[in-house]
C-alpha positions as CSV (number, residue, x, y, z in Angstrom):
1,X,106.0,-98.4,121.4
2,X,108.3,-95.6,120.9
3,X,108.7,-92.7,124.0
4,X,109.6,-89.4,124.1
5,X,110.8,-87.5,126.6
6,X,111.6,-83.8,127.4
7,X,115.2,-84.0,128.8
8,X,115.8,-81.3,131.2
9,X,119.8,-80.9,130.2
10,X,120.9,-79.5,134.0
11,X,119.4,-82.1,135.7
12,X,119.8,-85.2,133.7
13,X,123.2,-84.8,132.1
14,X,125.6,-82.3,133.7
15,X,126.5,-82.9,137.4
16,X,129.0,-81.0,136.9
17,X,128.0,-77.7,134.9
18,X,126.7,-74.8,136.6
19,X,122.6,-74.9,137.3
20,X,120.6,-72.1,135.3
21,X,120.2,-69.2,137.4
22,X,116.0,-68.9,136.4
23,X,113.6,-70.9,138.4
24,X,112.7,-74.6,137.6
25,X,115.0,-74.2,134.4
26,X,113.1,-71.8,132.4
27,X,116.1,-70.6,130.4
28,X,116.1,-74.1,129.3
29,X,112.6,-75.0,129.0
30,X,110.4,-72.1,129.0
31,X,107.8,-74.5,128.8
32,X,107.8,-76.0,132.0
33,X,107.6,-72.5,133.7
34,X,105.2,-70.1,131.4
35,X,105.1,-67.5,134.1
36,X,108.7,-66.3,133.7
37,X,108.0,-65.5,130.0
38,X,105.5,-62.6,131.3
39,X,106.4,-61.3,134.6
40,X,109.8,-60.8,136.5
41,X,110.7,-60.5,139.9
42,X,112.5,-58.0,141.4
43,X,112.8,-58.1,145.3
44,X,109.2,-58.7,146.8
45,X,107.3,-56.5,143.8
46,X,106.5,-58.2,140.6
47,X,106.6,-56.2,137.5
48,X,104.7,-57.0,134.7
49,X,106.6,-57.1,131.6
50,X,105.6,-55.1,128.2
51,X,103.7,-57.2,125.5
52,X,103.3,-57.1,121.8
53,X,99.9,-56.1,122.4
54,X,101.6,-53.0,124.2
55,X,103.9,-52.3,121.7
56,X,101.2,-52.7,119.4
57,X,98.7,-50.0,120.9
58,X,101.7,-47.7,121.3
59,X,102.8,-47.8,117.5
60,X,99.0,-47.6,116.1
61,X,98.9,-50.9,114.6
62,X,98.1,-54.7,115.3
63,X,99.6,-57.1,117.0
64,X,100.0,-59.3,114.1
65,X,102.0,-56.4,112.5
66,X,104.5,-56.0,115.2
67,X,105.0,-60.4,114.7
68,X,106.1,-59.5,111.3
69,X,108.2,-56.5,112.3
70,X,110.1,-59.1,114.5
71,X,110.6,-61.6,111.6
72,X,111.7,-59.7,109.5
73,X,108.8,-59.9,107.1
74,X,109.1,-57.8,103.7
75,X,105.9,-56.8,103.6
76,X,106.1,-54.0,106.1
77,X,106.9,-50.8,105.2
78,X,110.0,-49.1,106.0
79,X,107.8,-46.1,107.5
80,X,105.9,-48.5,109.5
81,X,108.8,-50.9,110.7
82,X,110.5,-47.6,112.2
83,X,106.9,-47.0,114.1
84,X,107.2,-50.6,115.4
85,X,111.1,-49.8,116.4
86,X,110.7,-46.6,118.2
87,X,107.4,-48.0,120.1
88,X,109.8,-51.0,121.5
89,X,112.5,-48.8,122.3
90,X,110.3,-46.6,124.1
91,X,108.7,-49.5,126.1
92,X,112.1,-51.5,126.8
93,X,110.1,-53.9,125.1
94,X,112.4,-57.5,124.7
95,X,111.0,-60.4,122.4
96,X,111.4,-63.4,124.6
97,X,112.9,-66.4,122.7
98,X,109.4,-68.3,122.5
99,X,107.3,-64.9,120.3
100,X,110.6,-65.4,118.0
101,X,110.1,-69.0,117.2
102,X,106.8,-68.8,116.7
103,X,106.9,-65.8,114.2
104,X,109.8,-67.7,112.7
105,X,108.0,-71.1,112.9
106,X,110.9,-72.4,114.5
107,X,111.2,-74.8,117.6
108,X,114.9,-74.4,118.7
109,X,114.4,-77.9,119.5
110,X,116.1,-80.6,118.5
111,X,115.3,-84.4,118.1
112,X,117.6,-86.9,119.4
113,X,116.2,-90.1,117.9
114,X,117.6,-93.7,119.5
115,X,116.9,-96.8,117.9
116,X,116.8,-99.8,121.3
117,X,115.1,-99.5,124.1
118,X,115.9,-97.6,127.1
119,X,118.0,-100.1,129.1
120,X,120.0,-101.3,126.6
121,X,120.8,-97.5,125.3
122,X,121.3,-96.7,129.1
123,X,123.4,-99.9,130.2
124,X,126.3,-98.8,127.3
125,X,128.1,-95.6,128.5
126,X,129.0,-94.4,125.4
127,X,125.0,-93.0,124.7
128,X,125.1,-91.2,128.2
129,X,128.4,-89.5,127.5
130,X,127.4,-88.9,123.2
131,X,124.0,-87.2,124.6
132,X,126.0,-85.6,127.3
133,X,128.4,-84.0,124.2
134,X,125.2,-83.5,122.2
135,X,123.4,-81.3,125.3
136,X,126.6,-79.2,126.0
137,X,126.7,-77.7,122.7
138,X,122.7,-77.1,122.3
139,X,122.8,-75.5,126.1
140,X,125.7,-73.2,125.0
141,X,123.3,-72.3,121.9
142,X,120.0,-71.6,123.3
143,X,118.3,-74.6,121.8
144,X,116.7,-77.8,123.7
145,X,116.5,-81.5,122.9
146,X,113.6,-83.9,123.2
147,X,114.3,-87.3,122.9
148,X,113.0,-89.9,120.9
149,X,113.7,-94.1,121.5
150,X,112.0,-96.8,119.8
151,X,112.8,-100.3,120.2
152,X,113.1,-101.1,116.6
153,X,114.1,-99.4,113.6
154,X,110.4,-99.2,112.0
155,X,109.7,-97.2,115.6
156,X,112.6,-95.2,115.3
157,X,111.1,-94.1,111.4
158,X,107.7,-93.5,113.0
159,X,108.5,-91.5,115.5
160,X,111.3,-89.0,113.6
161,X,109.3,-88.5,110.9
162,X,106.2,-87.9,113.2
163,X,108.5,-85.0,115.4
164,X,109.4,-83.2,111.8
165,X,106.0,-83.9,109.8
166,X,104.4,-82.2,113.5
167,X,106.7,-79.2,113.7
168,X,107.9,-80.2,117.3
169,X,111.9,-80.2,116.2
170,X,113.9,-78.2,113.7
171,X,115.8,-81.1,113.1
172,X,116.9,-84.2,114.4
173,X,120.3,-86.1,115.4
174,X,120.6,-89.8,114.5
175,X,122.5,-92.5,116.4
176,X,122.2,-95.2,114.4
177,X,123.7,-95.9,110.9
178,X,122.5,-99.8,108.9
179,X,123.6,-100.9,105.8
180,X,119.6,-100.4,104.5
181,X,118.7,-97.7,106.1
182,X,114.9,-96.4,104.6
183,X,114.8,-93.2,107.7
184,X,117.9,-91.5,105.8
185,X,116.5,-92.2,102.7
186,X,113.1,-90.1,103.8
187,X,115.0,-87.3,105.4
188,X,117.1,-86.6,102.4
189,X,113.9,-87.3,100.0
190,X,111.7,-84.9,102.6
191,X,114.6,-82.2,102.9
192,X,114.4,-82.5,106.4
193,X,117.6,-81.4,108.2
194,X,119.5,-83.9,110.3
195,X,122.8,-84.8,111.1
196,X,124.0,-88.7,111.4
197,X,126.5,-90.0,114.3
198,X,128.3,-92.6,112.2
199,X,128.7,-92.7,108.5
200,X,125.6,-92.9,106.2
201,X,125.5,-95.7,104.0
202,X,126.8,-94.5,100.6
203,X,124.1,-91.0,100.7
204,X,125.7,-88.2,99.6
205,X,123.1,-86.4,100.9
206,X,123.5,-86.8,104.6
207,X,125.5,-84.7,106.7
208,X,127.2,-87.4,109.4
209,X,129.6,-87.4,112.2
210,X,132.2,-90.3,112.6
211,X,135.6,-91.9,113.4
212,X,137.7,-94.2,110.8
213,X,136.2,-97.2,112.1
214,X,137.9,-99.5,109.8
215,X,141.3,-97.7,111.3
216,X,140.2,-98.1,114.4
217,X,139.4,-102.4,114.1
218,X,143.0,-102.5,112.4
219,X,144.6,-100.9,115.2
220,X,143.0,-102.5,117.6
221,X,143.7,-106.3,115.7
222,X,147.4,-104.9,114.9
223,X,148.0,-104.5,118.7
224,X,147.2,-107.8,119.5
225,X,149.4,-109.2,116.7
226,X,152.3,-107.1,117.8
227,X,152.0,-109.1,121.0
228,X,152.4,-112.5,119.5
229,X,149.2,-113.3,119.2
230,X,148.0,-115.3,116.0
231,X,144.4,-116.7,116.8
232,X,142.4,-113.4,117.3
233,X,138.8,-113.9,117.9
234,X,136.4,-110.4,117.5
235,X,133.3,-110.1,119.4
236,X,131.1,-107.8,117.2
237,X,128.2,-106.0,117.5
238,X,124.6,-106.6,114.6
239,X,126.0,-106.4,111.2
240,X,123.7,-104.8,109.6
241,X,124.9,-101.6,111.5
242,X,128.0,-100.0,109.7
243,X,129.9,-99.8,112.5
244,X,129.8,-103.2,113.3
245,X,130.6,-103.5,109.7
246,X,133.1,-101.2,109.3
247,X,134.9,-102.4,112.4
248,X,134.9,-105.6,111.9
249,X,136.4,-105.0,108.4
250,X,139.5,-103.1,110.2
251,X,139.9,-106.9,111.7
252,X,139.5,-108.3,108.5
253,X,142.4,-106.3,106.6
254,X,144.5,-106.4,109.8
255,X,144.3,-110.2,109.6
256,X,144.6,-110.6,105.4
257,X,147.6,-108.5,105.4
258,X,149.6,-110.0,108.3
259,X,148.8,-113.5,106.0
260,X,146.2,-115.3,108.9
261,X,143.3,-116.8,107.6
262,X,139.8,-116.0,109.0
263,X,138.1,-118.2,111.3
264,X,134.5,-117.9,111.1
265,X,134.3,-119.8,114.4
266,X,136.5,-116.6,116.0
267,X,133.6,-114.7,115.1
268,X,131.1,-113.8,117.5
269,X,127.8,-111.3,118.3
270,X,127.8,-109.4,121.9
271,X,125.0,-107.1,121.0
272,X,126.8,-104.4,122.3
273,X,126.0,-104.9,125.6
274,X,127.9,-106.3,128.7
275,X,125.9,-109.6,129.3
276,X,126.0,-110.1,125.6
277,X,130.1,-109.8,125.5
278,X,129.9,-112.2,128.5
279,X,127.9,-114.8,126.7
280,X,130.4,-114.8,123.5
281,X,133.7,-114.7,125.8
282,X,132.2,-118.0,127.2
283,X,131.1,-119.4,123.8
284,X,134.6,-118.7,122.4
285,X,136.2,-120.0,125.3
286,X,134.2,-123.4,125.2
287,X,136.1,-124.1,121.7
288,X,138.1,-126.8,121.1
289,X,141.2,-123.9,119.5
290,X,140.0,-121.4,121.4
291,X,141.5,-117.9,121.1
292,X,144.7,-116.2,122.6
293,X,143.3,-113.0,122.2
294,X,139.9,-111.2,121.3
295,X,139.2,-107.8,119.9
296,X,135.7,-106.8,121.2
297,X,134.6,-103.7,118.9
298,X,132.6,-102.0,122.1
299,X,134.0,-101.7,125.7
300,X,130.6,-103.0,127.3
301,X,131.1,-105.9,125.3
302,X,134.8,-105.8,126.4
303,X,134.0,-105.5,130.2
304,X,132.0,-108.7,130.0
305,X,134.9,-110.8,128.5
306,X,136.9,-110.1,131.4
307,X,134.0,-110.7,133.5
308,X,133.8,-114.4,131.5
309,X,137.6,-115.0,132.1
310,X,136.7,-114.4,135.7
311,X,134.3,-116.7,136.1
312,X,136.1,-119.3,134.8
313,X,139.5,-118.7,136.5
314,X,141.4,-117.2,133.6
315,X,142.1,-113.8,134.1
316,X,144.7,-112.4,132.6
317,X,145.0,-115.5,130.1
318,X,143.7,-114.3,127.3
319,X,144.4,-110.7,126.1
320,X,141.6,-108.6,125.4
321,X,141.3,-105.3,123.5
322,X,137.8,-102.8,123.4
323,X,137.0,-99.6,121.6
324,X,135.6,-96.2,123.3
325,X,137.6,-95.7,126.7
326,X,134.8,-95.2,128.5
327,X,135.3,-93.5,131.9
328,X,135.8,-96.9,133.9
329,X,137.2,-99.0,131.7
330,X,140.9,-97.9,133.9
331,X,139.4,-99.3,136.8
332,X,138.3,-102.8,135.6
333,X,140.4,-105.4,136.6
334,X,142.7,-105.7,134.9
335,X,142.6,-102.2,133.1
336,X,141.4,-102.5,129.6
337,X,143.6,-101.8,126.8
338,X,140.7,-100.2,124.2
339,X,140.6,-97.4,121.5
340,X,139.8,-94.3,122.5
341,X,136.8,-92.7,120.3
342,X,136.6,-89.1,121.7
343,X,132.6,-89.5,122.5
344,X,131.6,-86.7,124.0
345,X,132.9,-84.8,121.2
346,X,130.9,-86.7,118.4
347,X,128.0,-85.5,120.7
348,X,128.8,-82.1,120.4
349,X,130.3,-81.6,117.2
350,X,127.3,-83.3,115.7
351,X,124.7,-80.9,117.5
352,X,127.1,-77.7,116.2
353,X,127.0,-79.2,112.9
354,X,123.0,-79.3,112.4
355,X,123.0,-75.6,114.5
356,X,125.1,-74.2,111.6
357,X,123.0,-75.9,109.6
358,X,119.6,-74.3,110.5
359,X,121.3,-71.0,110.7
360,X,122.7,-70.9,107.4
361,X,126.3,-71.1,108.1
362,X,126.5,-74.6,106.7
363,X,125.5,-74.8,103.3
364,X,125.0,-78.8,101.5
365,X,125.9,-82.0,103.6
366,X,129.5,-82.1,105.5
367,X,130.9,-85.4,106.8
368,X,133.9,-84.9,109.6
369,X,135.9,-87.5,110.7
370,X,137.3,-87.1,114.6
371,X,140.9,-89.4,115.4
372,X,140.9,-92.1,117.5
373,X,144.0,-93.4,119.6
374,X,144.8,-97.0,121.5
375,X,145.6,-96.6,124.8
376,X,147.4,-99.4,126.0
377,X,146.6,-100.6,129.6
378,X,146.9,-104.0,131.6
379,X,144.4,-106.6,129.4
380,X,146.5,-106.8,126.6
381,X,149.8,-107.4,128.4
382,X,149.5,-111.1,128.1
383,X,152.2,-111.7,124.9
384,X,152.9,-115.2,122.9
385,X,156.5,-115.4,121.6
């Protein structure tokens, strides 16, 4: 069963961005605290704030004409639009951000949708920090986020298409990019706006937000060659996710053009996760040629090698290369040598991208491409030849 979950941004994501000044977070969420939409405080007195009923009795008309006066509508007359004006001038009357979206039938919400369940999403570091990118930019734009996970990808479906079809988001950011991927084919069939972390598989409908991931498996195999290193084993993540793909195909061309041949037995699954890497360092290990160095395409994954070289008395043996630089990965031991994907910033730039979107100043789908850069650290130091 698929969960969703208001995230309060302030408290769940940035420990180290300044609190909203209003009570329980009602800039945020006006939701959670309906009282500060009507009423504010000043010193021990409470004033009571000017309606559109008010504004409405005070320009001679209904409420429901003072809506459209705030939306813009066509249908009101200029003579009557200037009534509306002066009577909310005259009141210091202020449409809170809540009477706007609902005259506009807009949310300023949007859906962040994640396909695994919660401790797997939780356990990797790069979805903390890629939300944590992905809040920052929303916050600094006035909208929220609900999220959405589901442990498989016919929940993750469901439940997208059930916050869209309902009205609850503008638009939603995806996390996940497969090969066959029938959710991106029903957002661009339904017109629905949405915005893809990864590249979509050969739609050029979708808007999407990636790094050269076949750049950054070649430059993460290339290291490892330019260290001596001739048997290179790759701990992957499920192939039927393009990144998995896409990375593992950096290794492939990395390999084909350096003239080594491809061991299928040097190919293993760590499920992105740390026990998973673990369990594959071991399995590679227990070969009969097992390798010099490995090329994990996730630094969880990475992070359990070495924890797999510990265990069986080989650190520092075998040299291993990851992919993110997530904020620990300097304090493993040793330091891992990994590519750094700048995460928090495919977070962000993805949540600008379906803003601009909504708003109009993006017109038709846009893919961007962010760089990427090794950073060379203590795991890989191990050299042949």
């Amino acid at each position: 069963m698929h969960t969703v979950a208001q995230v309060n941004v302030h408290d769940h994501l940035y420990p180290l961005c300044k609190p909203p000044k209003t009570p329980f977070g009602a800039h945020i969420f006006p939701g959670l605290c309906k009282r500060f939409l009507y009423i504010k405080m000043q010193g021990p007195e409470v004033t009571l704030l000017t309606t559109i009923k008010d504004v409405a009795a005070a320009a001679g008309v209904a409420p429901s004409t003072v809506s459209r006066v705030l939306a813009g509508s066509s249908r009101i007359s200029p003579q009557t639009h200037e009534k509306v004006r002066a009577a909310m001038k005259e009141l210091k009357y202020h449409p809170n951000a809540n009477a706007r979206s609902l005259a506009k039938k807009a949310t300023h919400t949007i859906g962040l949708v994640m396909a695994r369940p919660v401790e797997q999403a939780f356990a990797n570091p790069f979805f903390p920090e890629v939300m944590r990118g992905i809040g920052s930019a929303l916050y600094a734009q006035g909208y929220n986020l609900i999220l959405s996970m589901a442990a498989t990808p016919a929940e993750e479906r469901t439940a997208c298409l059930r916050l869209l079809r309902h009205s609850r988001v503008d638009g939603v950011i995806l996390t996940t990019s497969r090969i066959k991927d029938r959710l991106i084919d029903d957002l661009i069939k339904e017109e629905y706006p949405f915005v893809l972390i990864g590249r979509a598989p050969d739609q050029l409908g979708a808007s999407w937000v990636n790094n050269d991931n076949v750049a950054v498996g070649a430059m993460a195999t290339e290291h490892l060659m330019s260290r001596g290193h001739r048997q290179i084993a790759i701990i992957n993540g499920p192939l039927d996710t393009l990144v998995s793909c896409d990375r593992r195909q950096g290794y492939v061309d990395a390999l084909t053009r350096a003239g080594l041949p491809l061991r299928p037995d040097l190919e293993v699954d760590g499920g992105f996760t740390k026990e998973g890497g673990t369990r594959a360092m071991h399995d590679l290990m227990g070969l009969p040629n097992p390798p010099t160095a490995v090329y994990c395409v996730d630094d969880a994954m990475a992070v359990g090698a070495l924890i797999a070289l510990k265990e069986r008395g080989k650190s520092g043996s075998v040299a291993i290369v990851g992919v993110n630089d997530d904020p620990l990965t300097a304090l493993t031991d040793p330091p891992l040598t990994t590519v750094r994907i700048p995460v928090f910033d495919l977070g962000a730039t993805a949540a600008n991208l379906l803003v601009e979107t909504l708003t109009g100043r993006v017109t038709g789908p846009r893919q961007i491409i962010l760089p990427s850069q090794l950073v060379v650290r203590e795991s890989s130091n191990w050299t042949l030849g």
